[in-house]
The first five atom37 places (N, CA, C, CB, O) and aatype in JSON, in Angstrom:
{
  "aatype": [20, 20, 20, 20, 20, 20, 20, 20, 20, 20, 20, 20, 20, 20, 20, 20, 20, 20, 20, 20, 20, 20, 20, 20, 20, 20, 20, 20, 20, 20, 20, 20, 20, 20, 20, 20, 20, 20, 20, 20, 20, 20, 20, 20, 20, 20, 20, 20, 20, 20, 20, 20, 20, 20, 20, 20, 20, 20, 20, 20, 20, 20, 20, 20, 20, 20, 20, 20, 20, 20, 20, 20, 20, 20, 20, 20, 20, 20, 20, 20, 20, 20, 20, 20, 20, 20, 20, 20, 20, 20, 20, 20, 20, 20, 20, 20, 20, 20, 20, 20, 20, 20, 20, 20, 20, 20, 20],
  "atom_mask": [
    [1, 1, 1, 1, 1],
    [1, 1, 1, 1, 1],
    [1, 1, 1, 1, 1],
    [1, 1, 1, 1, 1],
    [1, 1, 1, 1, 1],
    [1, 1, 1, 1, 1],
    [1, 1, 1, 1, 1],
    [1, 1, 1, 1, 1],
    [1, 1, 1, 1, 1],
    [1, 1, 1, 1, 1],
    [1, 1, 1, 1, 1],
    [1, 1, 1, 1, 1],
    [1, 1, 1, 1, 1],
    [1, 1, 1, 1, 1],
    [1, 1, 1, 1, 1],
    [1, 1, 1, 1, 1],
    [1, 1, 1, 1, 1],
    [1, 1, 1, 1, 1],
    [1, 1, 1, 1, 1],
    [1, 1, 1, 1, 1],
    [1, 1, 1, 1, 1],
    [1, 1, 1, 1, 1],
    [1, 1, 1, 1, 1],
    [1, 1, 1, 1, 1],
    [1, 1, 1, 1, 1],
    [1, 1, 1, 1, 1],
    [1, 1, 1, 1, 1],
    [1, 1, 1, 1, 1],
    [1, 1, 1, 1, 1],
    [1, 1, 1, 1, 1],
    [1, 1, 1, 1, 1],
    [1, 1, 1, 1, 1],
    [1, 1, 1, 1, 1],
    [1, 1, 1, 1, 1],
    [1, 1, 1, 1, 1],
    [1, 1, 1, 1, 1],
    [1, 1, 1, 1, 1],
    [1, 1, 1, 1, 1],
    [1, 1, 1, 1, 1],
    [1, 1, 1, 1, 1],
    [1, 1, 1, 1, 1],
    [1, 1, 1, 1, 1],
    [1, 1, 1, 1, 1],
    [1, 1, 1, 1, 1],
    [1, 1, 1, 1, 1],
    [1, 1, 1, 1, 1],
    [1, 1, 1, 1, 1],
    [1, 1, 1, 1, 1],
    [1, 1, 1, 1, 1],
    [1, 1, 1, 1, 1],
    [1, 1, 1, 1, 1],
    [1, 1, 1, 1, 1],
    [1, 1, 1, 1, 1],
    [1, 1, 1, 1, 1],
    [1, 1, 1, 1, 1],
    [1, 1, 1, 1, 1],
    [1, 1, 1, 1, 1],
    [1, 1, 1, 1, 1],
    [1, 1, 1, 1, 1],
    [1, 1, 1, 1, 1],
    [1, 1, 1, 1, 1],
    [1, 1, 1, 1, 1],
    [1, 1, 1, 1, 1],
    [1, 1, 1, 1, 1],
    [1, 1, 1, 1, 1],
    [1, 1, 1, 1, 1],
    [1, 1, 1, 1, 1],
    [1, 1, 1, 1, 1],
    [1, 1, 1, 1, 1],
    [1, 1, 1, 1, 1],
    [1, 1, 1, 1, 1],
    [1, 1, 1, 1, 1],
    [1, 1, 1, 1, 1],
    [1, 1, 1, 1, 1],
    [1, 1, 1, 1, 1],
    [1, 1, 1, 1, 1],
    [1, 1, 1, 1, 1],
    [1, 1, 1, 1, 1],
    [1, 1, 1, 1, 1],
    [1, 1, 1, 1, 1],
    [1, 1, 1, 1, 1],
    [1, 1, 1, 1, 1],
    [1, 1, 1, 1, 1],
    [1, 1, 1, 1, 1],
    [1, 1, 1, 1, 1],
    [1, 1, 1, 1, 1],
    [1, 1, 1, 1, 1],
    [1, 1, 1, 1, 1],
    [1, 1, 1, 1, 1],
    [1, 1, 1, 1, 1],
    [1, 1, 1, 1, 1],
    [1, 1, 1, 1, 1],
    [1, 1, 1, 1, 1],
    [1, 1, 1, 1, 1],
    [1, 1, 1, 1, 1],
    [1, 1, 1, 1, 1],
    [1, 1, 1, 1, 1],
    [1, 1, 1, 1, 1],
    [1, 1, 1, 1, 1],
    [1, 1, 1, 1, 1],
    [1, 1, 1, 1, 1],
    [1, 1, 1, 1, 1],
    [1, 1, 1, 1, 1],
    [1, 1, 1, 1, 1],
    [1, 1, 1, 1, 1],
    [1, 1, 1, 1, 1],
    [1, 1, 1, 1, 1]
  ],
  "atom_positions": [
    [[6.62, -7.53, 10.18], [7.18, -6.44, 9.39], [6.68, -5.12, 9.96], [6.8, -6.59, 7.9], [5.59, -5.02, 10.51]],
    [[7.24, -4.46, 9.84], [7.27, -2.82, 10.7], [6.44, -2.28, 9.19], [9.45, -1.79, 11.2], [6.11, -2.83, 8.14]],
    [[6.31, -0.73, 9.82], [5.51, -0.12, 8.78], [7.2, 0.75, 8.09], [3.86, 1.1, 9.57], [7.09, 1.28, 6.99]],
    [[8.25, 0.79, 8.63], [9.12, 1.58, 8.08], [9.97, 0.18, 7.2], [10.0, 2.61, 9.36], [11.0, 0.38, 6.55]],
    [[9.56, -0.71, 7.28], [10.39, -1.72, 6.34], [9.43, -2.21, 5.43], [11.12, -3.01, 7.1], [9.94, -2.62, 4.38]],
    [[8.43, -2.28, 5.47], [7.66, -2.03, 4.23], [7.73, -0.42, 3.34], [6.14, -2.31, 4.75], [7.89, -0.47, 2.13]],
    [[7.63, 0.71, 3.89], [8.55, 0.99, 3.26], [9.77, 1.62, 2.32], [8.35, 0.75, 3.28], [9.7, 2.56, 1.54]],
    [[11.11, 0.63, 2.71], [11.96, 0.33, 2.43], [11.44, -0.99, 1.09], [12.71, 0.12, 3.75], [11.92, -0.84, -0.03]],
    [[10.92, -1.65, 1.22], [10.71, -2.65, 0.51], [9.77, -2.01, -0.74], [10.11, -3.79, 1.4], [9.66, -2.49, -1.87]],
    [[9.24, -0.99, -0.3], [8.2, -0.54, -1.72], [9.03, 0.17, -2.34], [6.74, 0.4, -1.53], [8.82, 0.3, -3.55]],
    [[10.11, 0.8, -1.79], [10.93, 1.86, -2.52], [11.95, 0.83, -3.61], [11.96, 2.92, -1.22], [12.31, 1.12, -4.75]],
    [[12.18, -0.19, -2.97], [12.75, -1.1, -4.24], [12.34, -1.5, -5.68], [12.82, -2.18, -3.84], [12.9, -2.04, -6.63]],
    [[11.01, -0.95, -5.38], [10.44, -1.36, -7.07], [10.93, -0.2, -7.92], [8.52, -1.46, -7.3], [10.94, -0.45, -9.12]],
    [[11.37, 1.12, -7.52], [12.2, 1.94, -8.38], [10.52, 2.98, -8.58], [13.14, 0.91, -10.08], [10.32, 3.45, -9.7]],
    [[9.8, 3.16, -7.84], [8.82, 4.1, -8.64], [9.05, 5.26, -6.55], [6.46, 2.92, -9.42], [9.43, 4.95, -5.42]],
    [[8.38, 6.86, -7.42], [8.52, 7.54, -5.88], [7.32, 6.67, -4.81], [8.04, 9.55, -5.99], [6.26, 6.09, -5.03]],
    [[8.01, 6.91, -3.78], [6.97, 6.24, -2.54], [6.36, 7.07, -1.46], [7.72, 5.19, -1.68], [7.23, 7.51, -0.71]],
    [[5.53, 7.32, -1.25], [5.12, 8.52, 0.17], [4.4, 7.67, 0.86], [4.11, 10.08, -0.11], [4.05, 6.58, 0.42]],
    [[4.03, 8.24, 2.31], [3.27, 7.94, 3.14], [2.21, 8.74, 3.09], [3.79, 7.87, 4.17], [2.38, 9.95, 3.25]],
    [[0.76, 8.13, 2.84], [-0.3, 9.39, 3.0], [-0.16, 10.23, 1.24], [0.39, 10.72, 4.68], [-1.0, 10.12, 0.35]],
    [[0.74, 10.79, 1.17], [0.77, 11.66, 0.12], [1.73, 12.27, -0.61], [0.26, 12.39, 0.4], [2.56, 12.84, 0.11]],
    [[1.88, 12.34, -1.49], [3.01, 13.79, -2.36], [3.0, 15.31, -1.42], [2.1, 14.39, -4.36], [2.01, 15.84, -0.9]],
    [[3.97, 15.64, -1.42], [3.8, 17.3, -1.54], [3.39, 18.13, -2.93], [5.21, 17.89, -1.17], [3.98, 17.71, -3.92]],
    [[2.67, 18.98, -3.11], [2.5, 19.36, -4.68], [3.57, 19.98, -5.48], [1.44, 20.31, -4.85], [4.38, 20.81, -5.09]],
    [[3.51, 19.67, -6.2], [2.9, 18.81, -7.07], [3.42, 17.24, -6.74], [3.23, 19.33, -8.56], [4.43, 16.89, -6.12]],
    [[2.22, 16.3, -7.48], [2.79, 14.43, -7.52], [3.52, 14.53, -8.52], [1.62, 13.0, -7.84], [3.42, 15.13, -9.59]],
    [[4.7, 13.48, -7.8], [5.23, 12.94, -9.0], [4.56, 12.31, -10.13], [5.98, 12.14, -8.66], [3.55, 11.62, -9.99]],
    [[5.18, 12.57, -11.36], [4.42, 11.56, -12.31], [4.35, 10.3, -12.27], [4.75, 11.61, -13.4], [5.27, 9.6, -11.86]],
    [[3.04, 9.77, -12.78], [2.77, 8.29, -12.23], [3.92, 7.65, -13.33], [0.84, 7.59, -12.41], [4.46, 8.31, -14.22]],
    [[4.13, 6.18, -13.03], [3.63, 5.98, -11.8], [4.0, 5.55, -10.04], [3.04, 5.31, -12.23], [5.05, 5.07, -9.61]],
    [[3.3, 5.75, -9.61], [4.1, 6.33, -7.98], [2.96, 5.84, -7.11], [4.41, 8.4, -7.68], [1.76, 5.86, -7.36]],
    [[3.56, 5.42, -6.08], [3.12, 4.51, -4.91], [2.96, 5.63, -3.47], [4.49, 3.12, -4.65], [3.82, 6.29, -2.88]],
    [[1.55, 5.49, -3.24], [1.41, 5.32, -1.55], [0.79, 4.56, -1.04], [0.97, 6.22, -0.88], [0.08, 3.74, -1.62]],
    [[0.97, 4.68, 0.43], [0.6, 3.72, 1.12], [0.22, 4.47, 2.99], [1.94, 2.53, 0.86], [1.02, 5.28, 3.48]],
    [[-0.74, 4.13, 3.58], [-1.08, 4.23, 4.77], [-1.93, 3.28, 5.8], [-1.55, 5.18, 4.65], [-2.45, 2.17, 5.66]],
    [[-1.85, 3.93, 6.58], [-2.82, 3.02, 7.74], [-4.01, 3.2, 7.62], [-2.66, 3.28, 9.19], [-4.27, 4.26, 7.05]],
    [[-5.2, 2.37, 8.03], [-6.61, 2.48, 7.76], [-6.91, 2.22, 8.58], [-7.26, 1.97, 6.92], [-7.84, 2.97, 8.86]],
    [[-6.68, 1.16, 9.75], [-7.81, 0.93, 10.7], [-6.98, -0.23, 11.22], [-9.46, 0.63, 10.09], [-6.18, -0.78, 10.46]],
    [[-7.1, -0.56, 12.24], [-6.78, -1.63, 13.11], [-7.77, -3.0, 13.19], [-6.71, -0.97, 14.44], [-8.97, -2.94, 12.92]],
    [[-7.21, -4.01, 13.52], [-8.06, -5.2, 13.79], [-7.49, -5.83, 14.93], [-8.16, -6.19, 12.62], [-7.64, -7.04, 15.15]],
    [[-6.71, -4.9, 15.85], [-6.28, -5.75, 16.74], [-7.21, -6.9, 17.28], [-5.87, -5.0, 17.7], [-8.34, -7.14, 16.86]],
    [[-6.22, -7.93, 18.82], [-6.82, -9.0, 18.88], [-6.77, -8.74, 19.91], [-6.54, -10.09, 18.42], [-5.71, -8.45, 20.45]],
    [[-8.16, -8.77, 20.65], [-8.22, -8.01, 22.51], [-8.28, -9.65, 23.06], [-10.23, -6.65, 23.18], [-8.64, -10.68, 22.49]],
    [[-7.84, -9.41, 24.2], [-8.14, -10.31, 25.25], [-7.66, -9.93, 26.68], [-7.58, -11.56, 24.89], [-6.66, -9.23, 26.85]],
    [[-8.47, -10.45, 27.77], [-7.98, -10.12, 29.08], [-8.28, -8.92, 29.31], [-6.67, -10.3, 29.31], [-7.72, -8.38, 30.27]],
    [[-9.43, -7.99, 28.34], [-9.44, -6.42, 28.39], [-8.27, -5.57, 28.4], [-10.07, -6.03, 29.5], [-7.91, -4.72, 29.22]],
    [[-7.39, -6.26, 26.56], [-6.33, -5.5, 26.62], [-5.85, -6.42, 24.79], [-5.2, -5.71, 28.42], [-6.01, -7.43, 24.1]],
    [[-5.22, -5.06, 24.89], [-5.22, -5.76, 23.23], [-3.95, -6.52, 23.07], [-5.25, -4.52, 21.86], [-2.88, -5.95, 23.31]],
    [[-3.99, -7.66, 22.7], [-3.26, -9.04, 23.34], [-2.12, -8.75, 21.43], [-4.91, -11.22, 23.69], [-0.9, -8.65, 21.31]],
    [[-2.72, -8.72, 20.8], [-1.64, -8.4, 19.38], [-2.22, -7.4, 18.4], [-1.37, -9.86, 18.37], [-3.37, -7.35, 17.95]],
    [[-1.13, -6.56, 18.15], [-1.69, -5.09, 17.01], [-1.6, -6.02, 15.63], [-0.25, -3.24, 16.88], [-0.85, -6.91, 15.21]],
    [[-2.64, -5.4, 15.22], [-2.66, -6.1, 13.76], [-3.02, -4.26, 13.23], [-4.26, -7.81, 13.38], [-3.8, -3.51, 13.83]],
    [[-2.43, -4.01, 12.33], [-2.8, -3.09, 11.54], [-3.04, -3.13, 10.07], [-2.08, -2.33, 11.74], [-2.16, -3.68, 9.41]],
    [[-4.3, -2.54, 9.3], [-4.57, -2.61, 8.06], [-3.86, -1.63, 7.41], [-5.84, -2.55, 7.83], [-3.78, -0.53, 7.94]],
    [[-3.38, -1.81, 6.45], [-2.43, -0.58, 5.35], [-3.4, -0.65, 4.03], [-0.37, -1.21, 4.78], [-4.1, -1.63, 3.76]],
    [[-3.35, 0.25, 3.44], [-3.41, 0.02, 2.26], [-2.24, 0.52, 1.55], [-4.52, 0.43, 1.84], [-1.61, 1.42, 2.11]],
    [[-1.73, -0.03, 0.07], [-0.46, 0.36, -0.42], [-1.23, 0.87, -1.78], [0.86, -0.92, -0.53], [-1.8, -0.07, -2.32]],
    [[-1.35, 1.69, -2.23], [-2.24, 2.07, -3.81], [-1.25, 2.92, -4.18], [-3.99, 2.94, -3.85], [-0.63, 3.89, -3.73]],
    [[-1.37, 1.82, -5.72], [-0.84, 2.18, -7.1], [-1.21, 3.18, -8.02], [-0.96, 1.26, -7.78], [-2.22, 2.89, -8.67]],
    [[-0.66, 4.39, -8.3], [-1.24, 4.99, -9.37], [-0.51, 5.15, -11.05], [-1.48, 6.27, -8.75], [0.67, 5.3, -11.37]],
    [[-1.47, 5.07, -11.71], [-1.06, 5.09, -12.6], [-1.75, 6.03, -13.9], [-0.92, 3.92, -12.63], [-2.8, 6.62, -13.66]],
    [[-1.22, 6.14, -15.11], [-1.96, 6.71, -16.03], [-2.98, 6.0, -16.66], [-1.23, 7.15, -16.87], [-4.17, 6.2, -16.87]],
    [[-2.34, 5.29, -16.84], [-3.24, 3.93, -17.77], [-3.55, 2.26, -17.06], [-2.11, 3.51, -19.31], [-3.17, 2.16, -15.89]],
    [[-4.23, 0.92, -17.72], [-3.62, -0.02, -17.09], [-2.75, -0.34, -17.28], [-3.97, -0.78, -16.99], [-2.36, -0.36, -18.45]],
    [[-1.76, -0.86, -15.96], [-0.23, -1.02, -16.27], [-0.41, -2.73, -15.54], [1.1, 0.44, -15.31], [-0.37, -2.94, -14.33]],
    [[-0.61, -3.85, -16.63], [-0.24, -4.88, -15.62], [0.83, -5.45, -15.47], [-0.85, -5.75, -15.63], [1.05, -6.56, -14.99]],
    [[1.66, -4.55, -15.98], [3.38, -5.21, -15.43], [3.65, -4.57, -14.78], [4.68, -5.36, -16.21], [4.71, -5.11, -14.47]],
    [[3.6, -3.4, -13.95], [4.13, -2.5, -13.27], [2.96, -3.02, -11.61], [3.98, -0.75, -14.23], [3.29, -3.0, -10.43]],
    [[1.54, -3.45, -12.29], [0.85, -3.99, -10.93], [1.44, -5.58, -10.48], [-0.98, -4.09, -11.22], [1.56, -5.93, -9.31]],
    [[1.86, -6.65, -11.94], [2.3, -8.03, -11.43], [3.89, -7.36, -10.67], [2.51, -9.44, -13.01], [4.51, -8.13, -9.93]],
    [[4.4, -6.07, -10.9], [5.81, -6.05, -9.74], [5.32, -5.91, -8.3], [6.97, -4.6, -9.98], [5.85, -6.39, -7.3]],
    [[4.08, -5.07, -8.36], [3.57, -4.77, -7.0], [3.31, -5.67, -6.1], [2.54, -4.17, -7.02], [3.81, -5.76, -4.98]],
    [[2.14, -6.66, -6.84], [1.78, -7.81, -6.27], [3.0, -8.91, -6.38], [0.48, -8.26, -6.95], [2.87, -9.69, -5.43]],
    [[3.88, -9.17, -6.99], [5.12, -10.09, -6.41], [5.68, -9.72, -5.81], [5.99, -10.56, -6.98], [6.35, -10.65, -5.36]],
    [[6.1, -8.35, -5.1], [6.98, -7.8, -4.24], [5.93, -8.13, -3.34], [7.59, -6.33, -4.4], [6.31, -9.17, -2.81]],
    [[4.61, -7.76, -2.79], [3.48, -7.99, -1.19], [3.88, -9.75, -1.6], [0.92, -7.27, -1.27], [4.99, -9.72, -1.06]],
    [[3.81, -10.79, -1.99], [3.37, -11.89, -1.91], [5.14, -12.55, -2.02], [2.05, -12.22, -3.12], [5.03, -13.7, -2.45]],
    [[6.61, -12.22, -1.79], [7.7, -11.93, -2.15], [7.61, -11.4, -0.41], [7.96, -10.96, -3.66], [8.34, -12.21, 0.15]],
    [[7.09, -10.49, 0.62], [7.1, -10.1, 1.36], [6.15, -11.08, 2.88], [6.86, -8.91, 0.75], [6.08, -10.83, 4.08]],
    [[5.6, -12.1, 2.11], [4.2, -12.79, 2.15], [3.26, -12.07, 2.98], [4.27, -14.22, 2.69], [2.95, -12.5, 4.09]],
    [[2.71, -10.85, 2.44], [1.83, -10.14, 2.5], [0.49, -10.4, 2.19], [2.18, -9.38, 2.03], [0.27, -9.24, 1.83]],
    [[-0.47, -10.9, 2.03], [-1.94, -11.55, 1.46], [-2.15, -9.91, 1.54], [-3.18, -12.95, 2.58], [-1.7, -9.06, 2.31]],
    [[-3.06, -9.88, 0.36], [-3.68, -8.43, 0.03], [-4.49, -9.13, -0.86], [-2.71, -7.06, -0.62], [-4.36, -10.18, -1.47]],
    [[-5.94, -7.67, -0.71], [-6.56, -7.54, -1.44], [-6.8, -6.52, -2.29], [-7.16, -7.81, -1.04], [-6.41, -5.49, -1.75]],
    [[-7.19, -6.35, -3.21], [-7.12, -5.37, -4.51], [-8.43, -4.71, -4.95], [-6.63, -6.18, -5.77], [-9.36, -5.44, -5.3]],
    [[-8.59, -3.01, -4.97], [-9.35, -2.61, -5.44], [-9.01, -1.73, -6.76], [-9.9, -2.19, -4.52], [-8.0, -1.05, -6.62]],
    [[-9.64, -1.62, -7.95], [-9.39, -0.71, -8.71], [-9.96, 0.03, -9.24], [-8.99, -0.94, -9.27], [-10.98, -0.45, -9.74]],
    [[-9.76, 1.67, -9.52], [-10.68, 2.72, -9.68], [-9.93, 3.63, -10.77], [-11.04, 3.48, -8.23], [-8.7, 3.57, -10.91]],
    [[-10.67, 4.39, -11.47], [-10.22, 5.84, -12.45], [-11.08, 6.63, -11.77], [-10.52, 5.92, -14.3], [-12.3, 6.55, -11.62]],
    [[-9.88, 7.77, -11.18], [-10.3, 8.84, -10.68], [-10.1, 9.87, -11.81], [-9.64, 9.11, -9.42], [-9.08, 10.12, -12.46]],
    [[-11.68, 10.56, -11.92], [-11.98, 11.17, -12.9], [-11.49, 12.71, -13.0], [-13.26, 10.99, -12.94], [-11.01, 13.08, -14.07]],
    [[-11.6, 13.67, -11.85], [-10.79, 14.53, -11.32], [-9.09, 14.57, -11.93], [-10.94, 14.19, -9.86], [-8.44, 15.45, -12.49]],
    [[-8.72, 12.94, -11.44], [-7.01, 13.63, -11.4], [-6.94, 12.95, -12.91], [-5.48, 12.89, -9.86], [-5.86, 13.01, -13.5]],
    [[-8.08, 12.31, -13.54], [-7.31, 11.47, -14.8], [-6.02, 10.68, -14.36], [-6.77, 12.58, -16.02], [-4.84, 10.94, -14.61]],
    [[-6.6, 9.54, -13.58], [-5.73, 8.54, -12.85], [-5.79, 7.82, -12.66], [-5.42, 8.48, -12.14], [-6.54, 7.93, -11.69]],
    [[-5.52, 6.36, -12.77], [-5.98, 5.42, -12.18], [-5.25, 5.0, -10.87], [-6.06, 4.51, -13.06], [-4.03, 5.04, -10.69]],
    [[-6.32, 4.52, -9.85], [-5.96, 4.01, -8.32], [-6.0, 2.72, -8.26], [-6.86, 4.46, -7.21], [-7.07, 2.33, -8.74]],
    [[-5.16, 1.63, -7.79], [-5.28, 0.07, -7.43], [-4.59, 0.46, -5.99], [-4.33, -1.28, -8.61], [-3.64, 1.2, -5.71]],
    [[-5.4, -0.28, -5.25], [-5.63, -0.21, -4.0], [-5.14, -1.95, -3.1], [-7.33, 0.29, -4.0], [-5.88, -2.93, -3.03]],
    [[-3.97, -1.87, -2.64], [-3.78, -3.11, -2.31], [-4.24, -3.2, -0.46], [-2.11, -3.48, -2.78], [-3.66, -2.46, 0.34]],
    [[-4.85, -3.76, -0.19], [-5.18, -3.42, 1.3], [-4.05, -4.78, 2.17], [-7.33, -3.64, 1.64], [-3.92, -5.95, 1.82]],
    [[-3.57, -4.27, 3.01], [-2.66, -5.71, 3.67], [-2.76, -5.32, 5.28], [-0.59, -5.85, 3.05], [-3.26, -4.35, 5.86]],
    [[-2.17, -6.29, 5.66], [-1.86, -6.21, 7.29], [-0.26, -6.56, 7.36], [-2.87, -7.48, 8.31], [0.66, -7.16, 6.81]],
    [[-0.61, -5.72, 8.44], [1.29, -5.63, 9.38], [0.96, -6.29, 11.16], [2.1, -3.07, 9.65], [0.26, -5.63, 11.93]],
    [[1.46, -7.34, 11.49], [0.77, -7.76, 12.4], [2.4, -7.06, 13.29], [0.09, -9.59, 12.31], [3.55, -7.08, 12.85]],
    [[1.95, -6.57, 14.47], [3.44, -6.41, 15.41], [3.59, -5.03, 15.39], [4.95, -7.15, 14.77], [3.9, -4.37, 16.38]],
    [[3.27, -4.37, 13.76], [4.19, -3.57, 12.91], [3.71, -1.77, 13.28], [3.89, -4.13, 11.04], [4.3, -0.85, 12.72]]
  ]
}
């Protein structure tokens, strides 16, 4: 999966989607981004033999929303995406962050 068809695929859950960020003001939650974090490629031969890239896709929201996170997580696992999940209230924006971390191997 490419990083531009993921997405296409996040924009299907019907909430706004950015890369990296909103322009200001954010939309009201709740609203999805998602970016790159770091690579794990797979070297060999002194050369990196397959790109694996880490994304994270994070959810924001006002409150807990676990129907709006079980759409998130059936759409990555619907995509067969394996992710892992962090979750935080950012005190600043009065927000909550769920943090899905995945890989795009190719992508």
């Amino acid at each position: 999966m490419t990083q531009a068809e993921l997405y296409q695929s996040l924009k299907l859950l019907g909430m706004p989607v950015a890369y990296g960020g909103f322009e200001e003001p954010a939309p009201t939650p709740p609203f999805i981004t998602y970016q790159f974090a770091y690579s794990s490629d797979i070297v060999a031969d002194n050369q990196n033999y397959m790109e694996i890239g880490n994304f994270q896709v994070e959810l924001y929201t006002t409150k807990k929303e676990p129907a709006i996170e079980k759409r998130v997580q059936d759409k990555l696992k619907e995509l067969r995406l394996p992710y892992s999940k962090v979750e935080a209230w950012l005190d600043e924006e009065g927000i909550r962050q769920i943090i899905y971390e995945i890989q795009l191997i190719g992508g």
